[in-house]
C-alpha positions in Angstrom: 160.5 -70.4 187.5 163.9 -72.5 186.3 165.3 -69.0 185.3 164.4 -67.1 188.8 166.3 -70.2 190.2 169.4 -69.6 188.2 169.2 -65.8 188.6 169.2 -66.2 192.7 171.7 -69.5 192.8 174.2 -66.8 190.6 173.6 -64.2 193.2 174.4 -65.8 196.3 177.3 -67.5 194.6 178.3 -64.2 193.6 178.3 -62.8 197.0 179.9 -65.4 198.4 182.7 -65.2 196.7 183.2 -60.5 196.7 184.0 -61.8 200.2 185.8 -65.1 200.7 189.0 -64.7 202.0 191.5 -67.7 200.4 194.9 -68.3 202.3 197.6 -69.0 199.9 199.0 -72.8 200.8 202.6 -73.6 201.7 203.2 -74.5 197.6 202.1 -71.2 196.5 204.3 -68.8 199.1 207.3 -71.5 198.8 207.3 -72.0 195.5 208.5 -75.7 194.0 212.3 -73.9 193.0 214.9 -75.1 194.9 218.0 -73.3 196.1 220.0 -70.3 194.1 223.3 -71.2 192.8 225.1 -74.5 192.7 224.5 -75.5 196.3 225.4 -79.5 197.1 222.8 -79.9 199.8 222.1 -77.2 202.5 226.0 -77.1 203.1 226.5 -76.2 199.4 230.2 -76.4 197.8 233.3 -74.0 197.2 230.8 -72.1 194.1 227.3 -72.9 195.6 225.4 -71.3 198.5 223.2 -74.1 199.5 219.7 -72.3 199.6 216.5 -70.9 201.1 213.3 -71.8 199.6 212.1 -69.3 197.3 208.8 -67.2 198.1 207.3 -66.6 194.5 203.6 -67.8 194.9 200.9 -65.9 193.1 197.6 -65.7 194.7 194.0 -65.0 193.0 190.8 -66.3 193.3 189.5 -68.0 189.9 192.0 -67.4 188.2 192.4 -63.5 188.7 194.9 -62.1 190.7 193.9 -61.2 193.7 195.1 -59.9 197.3 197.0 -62.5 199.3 198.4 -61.7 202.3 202.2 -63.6 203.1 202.1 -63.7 206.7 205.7 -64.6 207.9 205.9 -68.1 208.9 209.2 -67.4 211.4 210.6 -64.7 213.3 214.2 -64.9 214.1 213.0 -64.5 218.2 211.2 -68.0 218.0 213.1 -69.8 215.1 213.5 -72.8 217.3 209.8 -72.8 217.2 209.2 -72.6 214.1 211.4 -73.4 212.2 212.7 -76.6 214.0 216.5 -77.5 213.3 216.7 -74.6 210.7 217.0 -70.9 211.4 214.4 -67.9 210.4 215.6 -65.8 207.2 215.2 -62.2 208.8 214.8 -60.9 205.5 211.9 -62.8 204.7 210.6 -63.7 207.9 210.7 -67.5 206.2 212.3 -70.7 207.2 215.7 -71.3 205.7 217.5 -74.8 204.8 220.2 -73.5 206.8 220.5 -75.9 209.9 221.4 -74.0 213.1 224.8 -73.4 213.4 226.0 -75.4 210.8 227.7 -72.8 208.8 232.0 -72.9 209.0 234.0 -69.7 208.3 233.4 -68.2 205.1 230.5 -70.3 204.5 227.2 -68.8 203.5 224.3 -67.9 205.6 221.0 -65.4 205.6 221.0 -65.2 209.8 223.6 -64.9 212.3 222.1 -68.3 213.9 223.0 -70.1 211.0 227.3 -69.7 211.9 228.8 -72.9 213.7 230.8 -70.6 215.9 229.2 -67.8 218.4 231.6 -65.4 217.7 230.6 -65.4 214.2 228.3 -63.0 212.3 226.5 -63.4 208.7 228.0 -60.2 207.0 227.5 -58.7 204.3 230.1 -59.8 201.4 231.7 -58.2 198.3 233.9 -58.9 195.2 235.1 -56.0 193.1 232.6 -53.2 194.3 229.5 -55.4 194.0 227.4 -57.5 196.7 228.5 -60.9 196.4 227.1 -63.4 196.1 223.6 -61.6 195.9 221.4 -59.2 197.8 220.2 -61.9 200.0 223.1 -64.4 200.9 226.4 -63.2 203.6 228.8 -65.4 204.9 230.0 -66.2 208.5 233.1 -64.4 209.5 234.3 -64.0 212.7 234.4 -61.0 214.8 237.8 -59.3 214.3 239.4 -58.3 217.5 242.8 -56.3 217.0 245.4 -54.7 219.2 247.2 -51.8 219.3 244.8 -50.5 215.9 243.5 -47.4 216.2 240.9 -46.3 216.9 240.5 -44.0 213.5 241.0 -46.8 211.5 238.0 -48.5 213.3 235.9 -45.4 212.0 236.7 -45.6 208.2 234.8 -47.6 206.0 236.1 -50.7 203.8 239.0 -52.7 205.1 242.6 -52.4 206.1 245.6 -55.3 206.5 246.7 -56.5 209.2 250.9 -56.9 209.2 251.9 -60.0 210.4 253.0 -58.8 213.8 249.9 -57.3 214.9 248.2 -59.2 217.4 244.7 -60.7 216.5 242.1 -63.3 216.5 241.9 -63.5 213.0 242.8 -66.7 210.9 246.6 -66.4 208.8 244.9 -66.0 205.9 242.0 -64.0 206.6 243.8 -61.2 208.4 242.4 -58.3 206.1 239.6 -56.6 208.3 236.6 -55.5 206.6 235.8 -52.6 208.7 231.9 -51.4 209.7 230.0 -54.2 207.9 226.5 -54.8 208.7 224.9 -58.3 209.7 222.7 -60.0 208.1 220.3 -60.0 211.3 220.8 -56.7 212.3 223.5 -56.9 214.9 225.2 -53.5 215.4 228.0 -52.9 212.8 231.6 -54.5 214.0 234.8 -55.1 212.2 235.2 -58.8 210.7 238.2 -61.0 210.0 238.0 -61.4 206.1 240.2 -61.4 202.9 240.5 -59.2 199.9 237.1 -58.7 198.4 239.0 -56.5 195.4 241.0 -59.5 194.7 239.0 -62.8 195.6 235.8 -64.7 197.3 235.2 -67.0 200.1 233.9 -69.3 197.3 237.1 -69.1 195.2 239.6 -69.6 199.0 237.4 -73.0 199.6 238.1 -74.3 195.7 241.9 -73.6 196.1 241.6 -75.3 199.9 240.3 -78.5 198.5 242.2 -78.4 195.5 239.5 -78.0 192.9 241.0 -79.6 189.8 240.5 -77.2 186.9 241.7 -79.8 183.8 240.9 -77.9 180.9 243.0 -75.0 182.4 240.6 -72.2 182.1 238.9 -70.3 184.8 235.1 -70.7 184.2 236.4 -74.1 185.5 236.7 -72.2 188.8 234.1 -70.0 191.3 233.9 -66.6 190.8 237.1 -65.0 192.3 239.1 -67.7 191.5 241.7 -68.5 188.9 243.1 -71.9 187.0 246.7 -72.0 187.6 249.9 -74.7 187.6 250.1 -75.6 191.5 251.9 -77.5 193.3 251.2 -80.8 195.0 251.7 -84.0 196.2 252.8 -86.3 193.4 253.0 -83.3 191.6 251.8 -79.8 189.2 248.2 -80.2 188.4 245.9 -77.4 187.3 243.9 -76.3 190.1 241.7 -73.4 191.1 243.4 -71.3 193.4 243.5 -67.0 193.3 245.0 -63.6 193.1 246.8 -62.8 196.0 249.6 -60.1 196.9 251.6 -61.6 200.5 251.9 -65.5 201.6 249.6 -64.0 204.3 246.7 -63.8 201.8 246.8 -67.9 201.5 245.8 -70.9 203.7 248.1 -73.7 204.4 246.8 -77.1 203.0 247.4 -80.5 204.5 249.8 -78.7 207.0 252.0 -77.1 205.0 252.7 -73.2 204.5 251.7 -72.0 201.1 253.4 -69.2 199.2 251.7 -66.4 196.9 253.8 -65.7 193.8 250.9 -64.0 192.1 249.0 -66.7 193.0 248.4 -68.9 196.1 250.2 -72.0 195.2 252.5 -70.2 192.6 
């Protein structure tokens, strides 16, 4: 009788479970990882990216792995929904830490919501032939509007410089137009106001804005792009992180004052 029991209570238990259906919680679809890169906070610094929560949850029911199905928590449509304050990774279809237009210029992003500035796009990013800073991450750039260029330049791919009488919208130093890029969030491809991804990253133009020191005097001291170099400033050479350039044009001004490229900005 006790083993008829048994047999029929590891029956029904059995069947029960050929057809239970277990949603994965938030933990296991989020993961407990933080952010890629060296990101301070969701703003992140001149070599971080701030972050998006990863999505490496493994499902299975006791203890084998087993079908669980990610249903997308977000879509870029009704972000403000749900994902309140932060926008909806169209990649993932997964809340990011990225608060709504909180992102500057050359700042990164994984939705064109994330920008500060409407006229700004999340774009896809390079440095030296290679997506940068990974497959998921662009930065806001700003819509490059240009006159007098024409209109066969607009149709080949990659960028071109702007001369420093050519009217545009673009920044000083960010007057090389990367040319067809796609965004992030699928707007249609436009040109973009940008710098010279052969040469230098929005990560390594941030470090030599907020003069970075560097005071061992070598460049793994700096982001990727950038350089430690004998620059001048107030009170002052110091070694700072700062990068490749080819015209003045290629570098920002700091604290007001016009900077000059003599191989390097600051040089």
């Amino acid at each position: 009788m006790v083993n008829w029991v048994i047999a029929l209570l590891v029956s029904t238990l059995s069947v029960g479970c050929a057809f239970e259906v277990q949603p994965a919680g938030d933990h296991e679809l989020e993961g407990f990882g933080g952010a890629a890169g060296d990101g301070k906070g969701a703003m992140g610094g001149s070599n971080g990216m701030g972050g998006t929560a990863g999505a490496d949850g493994v499902g299975g029911i006791g203890g084998t792995a087993g079908l669980v199905v990610e249903l997308p928590t977000c879509t870029p449509a009704t972000e403000r929904t749900d994902c309140p304050g932060t926008s909806c990774d169209p990649a993932t279809m997964r809340c990011s830490s990225f608060k709504l237009a909180s992102r500057p210029a050359c700042w990164t992003c994984v939705s064109d919501t994330d920008c500060e500035s409407p006229d700004h796009r999340c774009v896809e990013m390079h440095f030296q032939d290679k997506r940068f800073p990974d497959e998921k991450h662009g930065f806001c750039m700003q819509v490059a509007r240009v006159e007098g260029v024409p209109l066969e330049v607009e149709r080949d791919d990659g960028f071109y410089e702007l001369d420093d009488v050519t009217e545009s919208n673009c920044a000083p130093h960010l007057r090389t137009v990367l040319v067809k890029r796609r965004s992030l969030s699928g707007a249609p491809t436009r040109s973009y106001c940008g710098l010279q991804e052969d040469m230098t990253t929005c990560f390594a133009l941030r470090a030599f804005e907020n003069r970075e020191p560097c005071p061992e005097g070598t460049d793994e001291e700096c982001p990727d792009g950038g350089i430690c170099r004998t620059v001048d400033q107030k009170g002052g050479a110091l070694n700072c992180c700062t990068y490749l350039c080819a015209a003045d044009r290629h570098c920002p001004s700091v604290d007001g004052s016009k900077t000059q490229c003599g191989g390097y900005c600051g040089g």
